[in-house]
C-alpha positions as CSV (number, residue, x, y, z in Angstrom):
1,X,-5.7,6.9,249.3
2,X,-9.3,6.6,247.7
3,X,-10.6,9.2,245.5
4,X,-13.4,9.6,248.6
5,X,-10.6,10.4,251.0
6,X,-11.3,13.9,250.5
7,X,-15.1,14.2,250.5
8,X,-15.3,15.4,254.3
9,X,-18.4,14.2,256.3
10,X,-20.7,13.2,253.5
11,X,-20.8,9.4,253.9
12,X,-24.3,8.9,252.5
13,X,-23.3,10.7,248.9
14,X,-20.1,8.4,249.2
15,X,-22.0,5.5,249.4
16,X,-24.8,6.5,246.2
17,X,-21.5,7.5,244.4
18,X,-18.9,4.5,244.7
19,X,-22.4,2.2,243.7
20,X,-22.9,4.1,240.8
21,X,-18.8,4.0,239.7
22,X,-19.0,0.1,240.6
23,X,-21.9,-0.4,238.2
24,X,-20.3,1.8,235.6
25,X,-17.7,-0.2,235.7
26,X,-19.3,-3.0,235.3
27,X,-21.0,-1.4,232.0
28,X,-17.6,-0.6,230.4
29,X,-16.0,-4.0,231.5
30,X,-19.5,-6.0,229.6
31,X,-19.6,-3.6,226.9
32,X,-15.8,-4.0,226.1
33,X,-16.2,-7.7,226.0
34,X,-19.1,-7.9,224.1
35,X,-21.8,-8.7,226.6
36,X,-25.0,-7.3,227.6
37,X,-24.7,-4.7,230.0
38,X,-26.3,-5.4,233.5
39,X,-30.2,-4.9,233.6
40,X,-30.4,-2.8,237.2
41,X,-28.1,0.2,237.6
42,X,-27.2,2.7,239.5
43,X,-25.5,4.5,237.0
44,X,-27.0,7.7,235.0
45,X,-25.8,9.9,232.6
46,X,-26.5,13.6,234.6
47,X,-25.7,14.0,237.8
48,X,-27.1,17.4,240.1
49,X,-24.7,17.8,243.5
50,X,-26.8,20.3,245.4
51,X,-25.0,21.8,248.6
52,X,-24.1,24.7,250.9
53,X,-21.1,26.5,250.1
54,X,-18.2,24.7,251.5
55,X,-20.3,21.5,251.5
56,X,-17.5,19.8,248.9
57,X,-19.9,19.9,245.7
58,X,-16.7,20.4,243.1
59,X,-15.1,17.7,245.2
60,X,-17.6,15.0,245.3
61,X,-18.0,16.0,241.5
62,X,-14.3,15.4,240.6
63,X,-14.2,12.2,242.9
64,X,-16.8,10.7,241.0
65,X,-14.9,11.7,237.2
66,X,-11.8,9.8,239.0
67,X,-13.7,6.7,239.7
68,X,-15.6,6.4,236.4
69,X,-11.9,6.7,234.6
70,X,-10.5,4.1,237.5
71,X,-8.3,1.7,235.6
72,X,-6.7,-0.3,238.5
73,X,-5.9,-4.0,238.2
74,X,-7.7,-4.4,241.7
75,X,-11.3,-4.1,239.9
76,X,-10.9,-7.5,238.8
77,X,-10.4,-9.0,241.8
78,X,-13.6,-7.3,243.4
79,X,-11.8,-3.8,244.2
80,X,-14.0,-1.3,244.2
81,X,-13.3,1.9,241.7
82,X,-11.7,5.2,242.5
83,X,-8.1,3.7,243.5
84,X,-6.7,7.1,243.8
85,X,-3.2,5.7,242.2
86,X,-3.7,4.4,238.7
87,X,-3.4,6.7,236.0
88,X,-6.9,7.4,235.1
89,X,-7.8,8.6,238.9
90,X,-4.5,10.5,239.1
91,X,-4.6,12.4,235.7
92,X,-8.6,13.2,236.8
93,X,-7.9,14.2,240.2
94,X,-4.8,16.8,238.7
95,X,-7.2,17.6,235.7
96,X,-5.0,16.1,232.6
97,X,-7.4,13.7,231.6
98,X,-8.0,13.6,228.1
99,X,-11.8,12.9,228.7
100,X,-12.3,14.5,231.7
101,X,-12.7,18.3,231.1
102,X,-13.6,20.3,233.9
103,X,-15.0,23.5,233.9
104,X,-14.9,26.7,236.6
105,X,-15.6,30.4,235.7
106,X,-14.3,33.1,237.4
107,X,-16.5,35.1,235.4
108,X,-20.2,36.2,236.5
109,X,-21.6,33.7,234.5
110,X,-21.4,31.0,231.6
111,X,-22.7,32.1,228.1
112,X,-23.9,30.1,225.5
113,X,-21.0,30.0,223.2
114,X,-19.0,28.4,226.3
115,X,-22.1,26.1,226.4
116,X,-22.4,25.1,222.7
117,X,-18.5,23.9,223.0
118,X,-18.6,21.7,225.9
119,X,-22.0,20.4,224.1
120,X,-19.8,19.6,221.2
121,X,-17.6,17.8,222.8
122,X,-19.9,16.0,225.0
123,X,-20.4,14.2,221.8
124,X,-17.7,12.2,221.3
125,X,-16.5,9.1,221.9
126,X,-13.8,8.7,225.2
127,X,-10.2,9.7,223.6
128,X,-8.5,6.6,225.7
129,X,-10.9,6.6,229.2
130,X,-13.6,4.5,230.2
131,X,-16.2,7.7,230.2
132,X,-16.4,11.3,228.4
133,X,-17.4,13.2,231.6
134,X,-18.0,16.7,231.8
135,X,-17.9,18.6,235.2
136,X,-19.2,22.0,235.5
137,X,-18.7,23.4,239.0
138,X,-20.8,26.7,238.3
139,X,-23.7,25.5,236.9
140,X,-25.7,27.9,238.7
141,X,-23.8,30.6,236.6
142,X,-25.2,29.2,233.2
143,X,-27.4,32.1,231.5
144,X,-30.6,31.5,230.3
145,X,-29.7,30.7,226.9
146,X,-26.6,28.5,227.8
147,X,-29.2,26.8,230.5
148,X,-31.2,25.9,227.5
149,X,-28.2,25.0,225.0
150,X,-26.9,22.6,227.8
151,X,-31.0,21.1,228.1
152,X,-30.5,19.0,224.6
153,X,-27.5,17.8,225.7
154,X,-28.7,16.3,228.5
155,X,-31.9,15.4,227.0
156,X,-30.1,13.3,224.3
157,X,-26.8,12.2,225.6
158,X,-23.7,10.0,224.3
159,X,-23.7,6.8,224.8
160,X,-20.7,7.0,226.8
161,X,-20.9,10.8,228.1
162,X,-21.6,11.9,231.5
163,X,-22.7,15.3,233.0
164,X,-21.8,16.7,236.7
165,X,-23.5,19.5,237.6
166,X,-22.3,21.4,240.6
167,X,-24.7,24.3,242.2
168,X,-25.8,25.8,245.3
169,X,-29.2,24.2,245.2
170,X,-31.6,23.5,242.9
171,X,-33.3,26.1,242.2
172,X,-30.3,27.9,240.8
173,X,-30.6,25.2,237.8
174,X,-33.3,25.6,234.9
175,X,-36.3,23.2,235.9
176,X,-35.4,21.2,232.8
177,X,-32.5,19.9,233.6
178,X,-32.9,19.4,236.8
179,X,-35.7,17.0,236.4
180,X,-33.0,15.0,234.0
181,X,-30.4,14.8,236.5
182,X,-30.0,12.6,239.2
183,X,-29.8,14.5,242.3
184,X,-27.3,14.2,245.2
185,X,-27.6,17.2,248.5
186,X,-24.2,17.0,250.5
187,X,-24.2,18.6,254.1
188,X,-22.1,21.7,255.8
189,X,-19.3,19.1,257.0
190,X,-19.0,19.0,260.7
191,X,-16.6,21.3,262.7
192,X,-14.6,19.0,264.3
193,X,-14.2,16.7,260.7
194,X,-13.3,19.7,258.9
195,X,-10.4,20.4,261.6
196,X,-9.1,16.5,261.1
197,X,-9.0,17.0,257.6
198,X,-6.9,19.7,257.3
199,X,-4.8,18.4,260.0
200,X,-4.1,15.2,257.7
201,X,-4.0,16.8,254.9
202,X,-2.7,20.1,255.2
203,X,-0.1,19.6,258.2
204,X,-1.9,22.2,260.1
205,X,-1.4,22.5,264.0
206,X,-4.5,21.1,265.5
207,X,-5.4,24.2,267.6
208,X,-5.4,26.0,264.6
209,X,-7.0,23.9,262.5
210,X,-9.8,23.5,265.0
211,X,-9.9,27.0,264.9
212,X,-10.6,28.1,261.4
213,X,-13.0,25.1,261.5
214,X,-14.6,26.8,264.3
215,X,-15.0,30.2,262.5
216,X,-15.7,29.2,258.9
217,X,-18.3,26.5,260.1
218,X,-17.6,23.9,258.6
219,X,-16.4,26.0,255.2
220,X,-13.6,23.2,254.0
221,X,-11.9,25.5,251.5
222,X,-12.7,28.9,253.6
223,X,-11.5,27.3,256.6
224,X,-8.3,26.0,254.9
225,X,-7.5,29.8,253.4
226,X,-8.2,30.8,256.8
227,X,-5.9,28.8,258.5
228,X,-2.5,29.6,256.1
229,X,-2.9,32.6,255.0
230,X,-2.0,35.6,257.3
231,X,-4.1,37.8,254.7
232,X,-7.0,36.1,255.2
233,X,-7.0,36.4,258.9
234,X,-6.1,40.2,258.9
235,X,-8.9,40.8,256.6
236,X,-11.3,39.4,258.7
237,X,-10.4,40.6,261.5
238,X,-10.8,43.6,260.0
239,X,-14.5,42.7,259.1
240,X,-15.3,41.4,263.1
241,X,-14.3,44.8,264.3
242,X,-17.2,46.7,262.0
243,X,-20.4,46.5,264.4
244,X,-18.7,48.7,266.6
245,X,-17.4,50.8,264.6
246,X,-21.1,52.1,263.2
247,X,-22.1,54.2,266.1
248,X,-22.6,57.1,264.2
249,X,-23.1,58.0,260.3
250,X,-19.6,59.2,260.2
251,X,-18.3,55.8,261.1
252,X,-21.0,54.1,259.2
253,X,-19.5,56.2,255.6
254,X,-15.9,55.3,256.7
255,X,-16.2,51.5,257.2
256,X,-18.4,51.2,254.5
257,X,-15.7,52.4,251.9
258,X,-12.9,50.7,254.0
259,X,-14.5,47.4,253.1
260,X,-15.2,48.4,249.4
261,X,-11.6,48.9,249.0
262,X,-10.5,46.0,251.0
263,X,-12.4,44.3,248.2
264,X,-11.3,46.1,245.1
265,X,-7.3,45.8,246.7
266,X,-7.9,41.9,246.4
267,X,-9.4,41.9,242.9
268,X,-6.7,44.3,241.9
269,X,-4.2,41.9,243.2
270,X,-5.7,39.3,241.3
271,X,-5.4,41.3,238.4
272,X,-1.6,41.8,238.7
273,X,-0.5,38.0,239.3
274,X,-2.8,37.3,235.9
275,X,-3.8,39.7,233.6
276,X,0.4,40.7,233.0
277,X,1.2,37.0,232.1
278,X,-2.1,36.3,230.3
279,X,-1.6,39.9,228.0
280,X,1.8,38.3,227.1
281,X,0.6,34.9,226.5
282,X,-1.9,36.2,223.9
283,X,0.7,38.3,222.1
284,X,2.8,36.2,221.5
285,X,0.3,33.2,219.8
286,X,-0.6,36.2,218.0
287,X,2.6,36.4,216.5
288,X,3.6,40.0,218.2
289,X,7.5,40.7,218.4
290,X,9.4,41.0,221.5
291,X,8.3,44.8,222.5
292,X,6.9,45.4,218.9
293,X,3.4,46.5,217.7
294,X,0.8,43.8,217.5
295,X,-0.1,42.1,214.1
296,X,-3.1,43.9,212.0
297,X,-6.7,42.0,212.4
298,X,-5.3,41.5,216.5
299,X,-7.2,44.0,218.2
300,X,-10.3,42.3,218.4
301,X,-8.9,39.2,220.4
302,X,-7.1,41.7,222.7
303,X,-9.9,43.7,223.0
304,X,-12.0,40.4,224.3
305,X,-9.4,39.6,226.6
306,X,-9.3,42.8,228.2
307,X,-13.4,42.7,228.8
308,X,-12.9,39.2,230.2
309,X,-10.1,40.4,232.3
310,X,-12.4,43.3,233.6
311,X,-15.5,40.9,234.4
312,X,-13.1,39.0,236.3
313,X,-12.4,42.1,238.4
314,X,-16.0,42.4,239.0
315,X,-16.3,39.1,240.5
316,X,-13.3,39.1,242.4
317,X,-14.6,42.2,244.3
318,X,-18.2,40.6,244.7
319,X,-16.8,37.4,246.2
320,X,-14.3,39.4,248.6
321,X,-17.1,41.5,249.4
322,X,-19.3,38.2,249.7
323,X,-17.0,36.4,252.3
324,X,-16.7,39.9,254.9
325,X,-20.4,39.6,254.6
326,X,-20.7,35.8,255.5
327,X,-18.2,37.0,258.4
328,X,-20.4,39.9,259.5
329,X,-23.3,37.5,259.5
330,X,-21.8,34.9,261.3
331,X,-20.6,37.7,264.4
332,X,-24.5,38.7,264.6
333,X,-25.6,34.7,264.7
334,X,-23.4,34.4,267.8
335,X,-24.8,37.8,269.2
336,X,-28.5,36.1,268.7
337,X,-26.8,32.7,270.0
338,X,-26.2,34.7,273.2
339,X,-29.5,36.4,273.4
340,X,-31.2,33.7,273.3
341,X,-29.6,31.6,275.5
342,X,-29.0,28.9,272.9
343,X,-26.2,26.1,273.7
344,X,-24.8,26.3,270.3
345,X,-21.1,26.8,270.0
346,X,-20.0,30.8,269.4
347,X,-18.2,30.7,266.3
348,X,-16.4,33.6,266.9
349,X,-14.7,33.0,270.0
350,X,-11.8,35.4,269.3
351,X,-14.0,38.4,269.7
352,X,-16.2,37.3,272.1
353,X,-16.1,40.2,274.2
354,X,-17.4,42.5,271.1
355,X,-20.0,39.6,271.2
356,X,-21.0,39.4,274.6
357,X,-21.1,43.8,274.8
358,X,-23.6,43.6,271.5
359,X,-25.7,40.6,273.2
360,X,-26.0,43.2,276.4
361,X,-26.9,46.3,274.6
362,X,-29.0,45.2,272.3
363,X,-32.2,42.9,271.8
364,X,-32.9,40.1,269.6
365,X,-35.3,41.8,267.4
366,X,-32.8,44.3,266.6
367,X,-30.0,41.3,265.6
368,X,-32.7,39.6,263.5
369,X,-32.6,43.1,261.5
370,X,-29.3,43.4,261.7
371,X,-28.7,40.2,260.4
372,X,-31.1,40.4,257.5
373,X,-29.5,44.2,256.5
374,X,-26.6,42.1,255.9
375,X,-28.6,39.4,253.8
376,X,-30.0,42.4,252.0
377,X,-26.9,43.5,250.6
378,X,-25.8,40.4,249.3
379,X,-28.9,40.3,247.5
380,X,-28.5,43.7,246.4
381,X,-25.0,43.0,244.9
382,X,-26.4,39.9,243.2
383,X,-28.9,42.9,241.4
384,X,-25.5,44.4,240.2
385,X,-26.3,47.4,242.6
386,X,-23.0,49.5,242.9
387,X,-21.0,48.2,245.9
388,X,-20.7,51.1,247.9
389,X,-24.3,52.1,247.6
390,X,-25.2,48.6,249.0
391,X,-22.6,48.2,251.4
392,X,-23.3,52.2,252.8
393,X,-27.1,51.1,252.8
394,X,-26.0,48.2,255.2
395,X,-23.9,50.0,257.4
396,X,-26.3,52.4,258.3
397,X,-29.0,49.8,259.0
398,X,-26.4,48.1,261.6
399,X,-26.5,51.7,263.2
400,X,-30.6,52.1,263.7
């Protein structure tokens, strides 16, 4: 199985990508025999993957990292890089590389001391690999000052040092470094190849995969979660059964909180299956006794690993939140779809009937507006506006 085997409709970025790895590897072999490396290349040192969530940004990212450490006796017989089964795509692909460090937040953003350490390391020379590479999956979470800390990196880079950037689009990356950064856009992955992949992959029935394809969009993670975890399906269910619920104000107030604490039940969740067992963790490097009071000069690490903990709350709320929203919107696209007498394929087919009964008693104009109340309050949560305010706000524009 290729490192690419997971990349899910995106042949074109495939194709720029395995180039790139072939003439990277063609770099290392020359440079490791003492030859001139080749003049025309398709290799560079900053990479910018650009994409819709779901699109497989992190993936293509880490597919890439796998096939620049590709080690496989193959390549010198013509194989092409990114086995999947030597040692440096393996340990990549599981994220034990020594010189592959990859790096997620599930924090609301990145700071600059985070920054100044991956810079640091950037800097050195691969441990045992063919590459230092550094993937960041949330560069669109870098803050202003990290953005710019991360800029003279890329400006000035290591010989042998590589940078993936992963964001939304592009304009959630400082100017600057997106002008040094070779840029690749992957596509919302089609239904039907999101379904096969997680029938191959996943063992999932094909009814069912097709299914969560179907409602997610294309969404290759979302669709996934949707289509093995009962939770996930309860909870939107949940969410599809809103726009009827908001007749008046009274039901407008109740679902509005309903959702709110839907959210704050999953962060809190979160929060029990890590915070416990990351607490202990850091008590006992910091030398505490079994049960006993914590050394003296401790606090102030415990103290940072509660306000981490607590940001990570924050997020976990906003990104449950975030996905009922993406849900509501997508129930109102398919009550436009229907108004309009477009041929695309409802998403939603489950509750089609809620569908069809919006689509009748209501008219476009008022779905547009419907549709951008919900757009509003993602924005507004974005702003850091409190949750229920934003979400009661919506609500009560889904009523008028």
């Amino acid at each position: 199985m290729a490192v690419w085997d997971d990349l899910v409709g995106q042949a074109k970025v495939e194709e720029q990508l395995a180039a790139a790895a072939r003439d990277a590897d063609a770099f290392v072999t020359a440079h490791a025999a003492g030859e001139p490396a080749p003049e025309a290349s398709k290799m560079t040192h900053a990479w910018l993957f650009t994409g819709p969530p779901g699109s497989g940004r992190a993936t293509a990212a880490r597919a890439f990292a796998a096939a620049l450490q590709c080690v496989s006796p193959d390549r010198a017989l013509g194989g092409a890089p990114g086995c999947g089964f030597c040692d440096g795509c393996h340990t990549t692909l599981v994220g034990t590389h020594a010189d592959v460090e990859i790096v997620r937040t599930d924090l609301l953003s990145i700071g600059v001391k985070e920054t100044r350490d991956l810079v640091r390391r950037a800097q050195l020379s691969p441990a045992g690999g063919r590459w230092q590479v550094i993937v960041l999956e949330d560069a669109d979470r870098l803050t202003e000052g990290a953005g710019n800390v991360l800029l003279k990196a890329v400006e000035e880079p290591a010989p042998r040092t590589v940078w993936l950037l992963c964001a939304p689009s592009l304009e959630d990356v400082l100017p600057t470094i997106r002008s040094r950064c070779r840029h690749l856009t992957l596509r919302t992955p089609p239904v039907e190849s999101v379904a096969d992949m997680l029938v191959r992959r996943d063992g999932i029935e094909p009814e069912t995969a097709y299914a969560a394809a179907r409602a997610t969009q294309g969404h290759i993670d979302r669709a996934r979660r949707l289509a093995t975890d009962e939770r996930a399906r309860a909870r939107r269910s949940v969410v599809l059964k809103l726009p009827l619920r908001v007749g008046d104000v009274g039901g407008c107030l109740k679902a509005a909180q309903e959702l709110v604490d839907a959210a704050a039940e999953d962060a809190k969740q979160v929060a029990e299956e890590v915070d416990v067992k990351e607490t202990e963790e850091l008590k006992a490097a910091l030398g505490a006794a079994q049960g006993g009071r914590m050394p003296r000069g401790t606090a102030g690490a415990m103290k940072e690993l509660e306000e981490r903990q607590k940001r990570r709350r924050t997020r976990t709320q906003r990104d449950s939140l975030d996905l009922a929203l993406t849900d509501l919107t997508g129930f109102y696209r398919d009550v436009l779809a229907l108004q309009l007498r477009s041929r695309t394929a409802l998403a939603n087919t489950d509750v089609q009937d809620a569908i069809e009964r919006i689509a009748r008693d209501t008219t476009p104009e008022r779905t547009l507006r419907r549709i951008e109340a919900v757009l509003s309050c993602r924005e507004a949560l974005d702003r850091n506006v409190a949750p229920l305010l934003a979400v009661e706000a919506m609500t009560m524009a889904l009523r008028g």
